[in-house]
DRENSE-898763 format. One record per residue: residue in three letters; z, y, x of N, C-alpha, C, O, CB in turn. Coordinates in steps of 0.02 Angstrom, whole numbers, plus 32768, in hexadecimal, padded with zeros to 4 digits. Each point is the difference from the previous one (the first is absolute). Glycine has a CB too. Example, Ala and Ser with C-alpha at 12.3 -4.5 7.8 and 13.67 -1.06 7.14 Angstrom:
REC  residuo  n.pz  n.py  n.px  ca.pz  ca.py  ca.px  c.pz  c.py  c.px  o.pz  o.py  o.px  cb.pz  cb.py  cb.px
REC      ALA  8186  7EE4  8294   8000   803B   7FD3  8000  803C  802D  8021  7FFF  8034   801D   7FC6   7F6D
REC      SER  7F9E  8070  804D   8003   803B   802A  8025  8037  7FD9  8008  8037  8019   7F8C   7FA9   8022
REM end
This chain:
REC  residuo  n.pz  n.py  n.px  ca.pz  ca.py  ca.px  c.pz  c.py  c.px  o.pz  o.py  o.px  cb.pz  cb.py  cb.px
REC      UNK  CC3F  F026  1B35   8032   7FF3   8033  8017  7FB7  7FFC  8006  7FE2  7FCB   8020   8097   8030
REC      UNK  7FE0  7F7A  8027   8025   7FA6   801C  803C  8014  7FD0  801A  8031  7FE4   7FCB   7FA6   80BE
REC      UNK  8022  7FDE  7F67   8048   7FDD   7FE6  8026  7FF4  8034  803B  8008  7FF0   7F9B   7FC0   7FB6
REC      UNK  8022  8024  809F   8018   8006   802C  7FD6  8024  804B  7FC5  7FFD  8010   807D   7FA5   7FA2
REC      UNK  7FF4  807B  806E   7FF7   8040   801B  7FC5  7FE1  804A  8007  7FD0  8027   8091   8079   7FA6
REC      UNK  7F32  7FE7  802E   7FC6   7FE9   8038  802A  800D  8062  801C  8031  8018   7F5F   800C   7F74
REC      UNK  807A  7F97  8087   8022   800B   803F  7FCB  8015  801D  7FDE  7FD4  801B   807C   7FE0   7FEB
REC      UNK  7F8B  8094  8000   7FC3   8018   803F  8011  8021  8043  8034  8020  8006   7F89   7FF6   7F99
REC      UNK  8014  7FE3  8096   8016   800A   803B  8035  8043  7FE8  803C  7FF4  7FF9   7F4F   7FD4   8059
REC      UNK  805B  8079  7FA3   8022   803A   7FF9  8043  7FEF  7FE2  802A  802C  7FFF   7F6C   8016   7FF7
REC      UNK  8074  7F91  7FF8   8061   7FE9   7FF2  8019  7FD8  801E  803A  7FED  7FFB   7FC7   801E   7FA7
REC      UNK  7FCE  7FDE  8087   8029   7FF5   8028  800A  8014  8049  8028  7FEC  802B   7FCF   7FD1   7F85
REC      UNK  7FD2  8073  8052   802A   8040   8027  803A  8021  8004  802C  800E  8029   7F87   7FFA   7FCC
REC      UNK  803C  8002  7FCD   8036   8042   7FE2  8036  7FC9  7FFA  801C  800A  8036   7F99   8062   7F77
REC      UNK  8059  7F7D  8047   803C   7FC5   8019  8021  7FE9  8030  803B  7FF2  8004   7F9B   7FF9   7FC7
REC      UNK  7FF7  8010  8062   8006   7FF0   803C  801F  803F  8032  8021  7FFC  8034   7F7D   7FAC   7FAC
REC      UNK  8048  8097  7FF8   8017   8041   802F  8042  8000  7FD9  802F  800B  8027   7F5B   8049   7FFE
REC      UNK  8085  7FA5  7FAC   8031   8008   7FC8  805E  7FD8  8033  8034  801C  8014   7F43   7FCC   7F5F
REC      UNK  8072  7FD2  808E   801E   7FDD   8027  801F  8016  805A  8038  7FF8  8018   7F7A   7FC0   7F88
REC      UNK  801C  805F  807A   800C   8026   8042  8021  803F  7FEE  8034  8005  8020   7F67   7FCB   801D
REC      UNK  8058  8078  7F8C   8027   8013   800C  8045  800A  7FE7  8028  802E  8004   7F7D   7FE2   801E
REC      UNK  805C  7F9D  7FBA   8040   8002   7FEA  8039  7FE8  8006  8039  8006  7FE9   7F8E   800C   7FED
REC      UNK  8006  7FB8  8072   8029   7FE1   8030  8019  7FA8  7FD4  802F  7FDB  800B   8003   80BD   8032
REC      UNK  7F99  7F64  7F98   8007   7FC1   7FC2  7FF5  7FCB  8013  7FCB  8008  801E   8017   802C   7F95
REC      UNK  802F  7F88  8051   7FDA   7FB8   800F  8004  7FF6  7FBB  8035  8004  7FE2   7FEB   7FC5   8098
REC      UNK  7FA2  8028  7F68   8002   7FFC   7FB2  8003  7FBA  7FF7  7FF7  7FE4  8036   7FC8   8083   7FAB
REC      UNK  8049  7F75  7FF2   8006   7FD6   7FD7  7FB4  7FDD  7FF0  7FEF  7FFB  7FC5   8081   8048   8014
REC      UNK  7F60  7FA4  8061   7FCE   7FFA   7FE7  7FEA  7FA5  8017  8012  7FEA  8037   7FD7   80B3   7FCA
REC      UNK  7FF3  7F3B  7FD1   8006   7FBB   8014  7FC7  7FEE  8048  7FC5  8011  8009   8060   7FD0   7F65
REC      UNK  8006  7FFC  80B9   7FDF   7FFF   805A  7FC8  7FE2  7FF5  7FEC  7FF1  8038   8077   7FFE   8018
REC      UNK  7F69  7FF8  7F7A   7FE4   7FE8   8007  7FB4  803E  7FED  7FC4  7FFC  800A   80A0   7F8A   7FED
REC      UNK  7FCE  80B3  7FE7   7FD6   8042   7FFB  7FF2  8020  8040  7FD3  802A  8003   805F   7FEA   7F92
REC      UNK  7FF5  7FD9  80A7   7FED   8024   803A  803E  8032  800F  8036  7FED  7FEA   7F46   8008   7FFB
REC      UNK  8083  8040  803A   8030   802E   8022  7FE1  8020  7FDB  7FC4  800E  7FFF   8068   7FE4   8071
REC      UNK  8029  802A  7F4D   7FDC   8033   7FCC  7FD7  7FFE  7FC6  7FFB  8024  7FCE   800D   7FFC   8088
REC      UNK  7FD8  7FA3  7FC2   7FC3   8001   7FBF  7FB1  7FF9  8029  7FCC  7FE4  7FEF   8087   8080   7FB3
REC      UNK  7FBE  7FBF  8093   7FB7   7FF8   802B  7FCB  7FCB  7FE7  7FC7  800E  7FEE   807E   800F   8079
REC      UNK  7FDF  7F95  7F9A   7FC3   7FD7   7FEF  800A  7FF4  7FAF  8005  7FC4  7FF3   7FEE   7FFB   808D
REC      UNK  8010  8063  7F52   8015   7FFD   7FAD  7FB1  7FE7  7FFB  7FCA  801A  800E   80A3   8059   7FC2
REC      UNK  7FB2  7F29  8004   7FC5   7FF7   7FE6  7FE0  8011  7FCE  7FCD  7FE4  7FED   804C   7FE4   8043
REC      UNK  8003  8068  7FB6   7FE3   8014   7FBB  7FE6  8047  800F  7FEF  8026  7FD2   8064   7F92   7FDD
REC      UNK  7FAB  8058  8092   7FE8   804E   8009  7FB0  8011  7FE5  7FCA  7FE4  800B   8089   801D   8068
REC      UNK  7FC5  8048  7F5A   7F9C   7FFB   8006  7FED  7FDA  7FB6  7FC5  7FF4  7FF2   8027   7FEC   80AE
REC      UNK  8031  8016  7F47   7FED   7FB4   7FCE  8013  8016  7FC3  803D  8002  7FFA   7FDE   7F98   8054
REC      UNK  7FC5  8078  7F81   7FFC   8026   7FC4  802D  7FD3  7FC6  8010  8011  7FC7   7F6F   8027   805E
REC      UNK  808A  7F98  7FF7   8051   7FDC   7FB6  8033  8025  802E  802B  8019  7FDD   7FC0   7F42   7FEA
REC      UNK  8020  80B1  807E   803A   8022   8014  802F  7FCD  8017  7FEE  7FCB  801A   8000   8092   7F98
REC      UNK  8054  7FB7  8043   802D   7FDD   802F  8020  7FBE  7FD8  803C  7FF4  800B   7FE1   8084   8039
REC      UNK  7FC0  7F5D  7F8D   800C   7FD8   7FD5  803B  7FAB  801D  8023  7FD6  7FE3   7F51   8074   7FE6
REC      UNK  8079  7FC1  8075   8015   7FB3   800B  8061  8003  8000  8024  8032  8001   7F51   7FAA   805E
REC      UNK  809A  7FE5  7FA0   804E   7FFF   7FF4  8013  800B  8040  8033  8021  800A   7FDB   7F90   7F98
REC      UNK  7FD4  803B  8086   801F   8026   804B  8016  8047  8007  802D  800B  8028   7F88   7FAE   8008
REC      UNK  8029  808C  7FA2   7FFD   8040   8005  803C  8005  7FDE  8027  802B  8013   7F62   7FF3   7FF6
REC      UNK  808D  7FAD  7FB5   8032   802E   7FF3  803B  8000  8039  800B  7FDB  8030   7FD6   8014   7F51
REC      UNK  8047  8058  8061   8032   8001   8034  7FFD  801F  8037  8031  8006  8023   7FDF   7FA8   7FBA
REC      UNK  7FAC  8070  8036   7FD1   800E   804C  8006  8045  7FF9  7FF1  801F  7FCC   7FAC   7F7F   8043
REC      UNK  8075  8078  801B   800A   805E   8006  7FBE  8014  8002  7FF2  802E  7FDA   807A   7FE4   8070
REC      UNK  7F6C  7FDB  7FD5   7FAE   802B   7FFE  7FEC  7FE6  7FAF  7FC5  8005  7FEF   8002   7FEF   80B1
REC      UNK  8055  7FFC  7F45   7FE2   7FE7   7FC2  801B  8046  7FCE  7FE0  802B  7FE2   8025   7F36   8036
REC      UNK  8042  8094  7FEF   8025   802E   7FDF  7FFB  804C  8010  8016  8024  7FD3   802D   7F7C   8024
REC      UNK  7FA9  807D  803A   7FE4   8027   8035  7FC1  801A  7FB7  8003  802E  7FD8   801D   7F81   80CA
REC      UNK  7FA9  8018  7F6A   7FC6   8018   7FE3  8001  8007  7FBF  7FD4  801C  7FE0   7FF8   7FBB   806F
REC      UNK  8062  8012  7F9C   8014   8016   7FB4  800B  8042  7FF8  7FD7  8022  7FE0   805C   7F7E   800F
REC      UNK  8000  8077  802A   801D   804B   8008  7FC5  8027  8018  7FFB  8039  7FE9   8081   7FA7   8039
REC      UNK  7F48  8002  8015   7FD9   8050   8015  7FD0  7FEE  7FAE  7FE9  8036  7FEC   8003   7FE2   80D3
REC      UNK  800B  7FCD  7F2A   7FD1   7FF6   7FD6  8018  802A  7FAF  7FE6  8027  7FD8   7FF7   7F5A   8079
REC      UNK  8052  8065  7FB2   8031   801F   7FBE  7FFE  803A  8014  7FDF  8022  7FD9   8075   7F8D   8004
REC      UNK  7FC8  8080  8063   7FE6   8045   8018  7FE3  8022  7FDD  800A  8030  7FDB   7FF0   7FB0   8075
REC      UNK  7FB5  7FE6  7FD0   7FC3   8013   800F  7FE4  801A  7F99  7FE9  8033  7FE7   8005   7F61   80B4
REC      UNK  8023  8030  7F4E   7FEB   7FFE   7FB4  801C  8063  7FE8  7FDB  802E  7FED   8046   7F19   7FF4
REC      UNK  8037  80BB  802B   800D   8029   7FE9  7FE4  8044  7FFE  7FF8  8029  7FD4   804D   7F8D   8039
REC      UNK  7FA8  8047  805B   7FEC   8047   7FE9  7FA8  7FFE  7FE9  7FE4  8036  7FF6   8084   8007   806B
REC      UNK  7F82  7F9C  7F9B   7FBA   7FFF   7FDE  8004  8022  7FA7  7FDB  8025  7FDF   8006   7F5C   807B
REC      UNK  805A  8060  7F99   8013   8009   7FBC  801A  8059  7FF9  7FE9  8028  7FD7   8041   7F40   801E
REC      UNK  8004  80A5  8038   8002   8053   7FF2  7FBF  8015  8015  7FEE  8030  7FDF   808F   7FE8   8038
REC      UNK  7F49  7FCE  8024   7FD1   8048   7FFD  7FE3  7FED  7FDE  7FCA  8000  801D   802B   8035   8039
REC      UNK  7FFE  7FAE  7F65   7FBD   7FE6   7FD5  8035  8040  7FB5  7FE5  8023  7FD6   7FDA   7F15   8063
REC      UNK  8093  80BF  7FD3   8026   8030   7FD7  7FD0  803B  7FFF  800F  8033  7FE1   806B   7FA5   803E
REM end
């Protein structure tokens, strides 16, 4: 697993739907696009490393589905 969290299309879906239905304008830098859409680090196996991300809700976002994701891997292997 990364050290910092992989931004892939599927998160930023699920983000993106996340945001609509929560009625959110997130916290994300304009140079990432609406949301994250153009995230230059999307896809890119060091992940969301640059100093621009910190601070970035799709960043912090992919932390949380990933930490999730780890946990329940960890109960069904229980």
């Amino acid at each position: 697993m990364a050290i910092f969290p992989v931004i892939s299309d599927e998160i930023i879906a699920k983000f993106n739907e996340k945001c609509e239905t929560d009625g959110l304008k997130p916290e994300v830098p304009e140079l990432c696009g609406h949301n994250g859409l153009a995230c230059r680090q999307r896809n890119l196996e060091q992940g969301a490393n640059r100093a621009l991300c910190f601070g970035c809700a799709l960043k912090t976002f992919a932390e949380e589905e990933q930490t999730a994701r780890k946990e329940k891997n960890e109960e069904n292997i229980s």
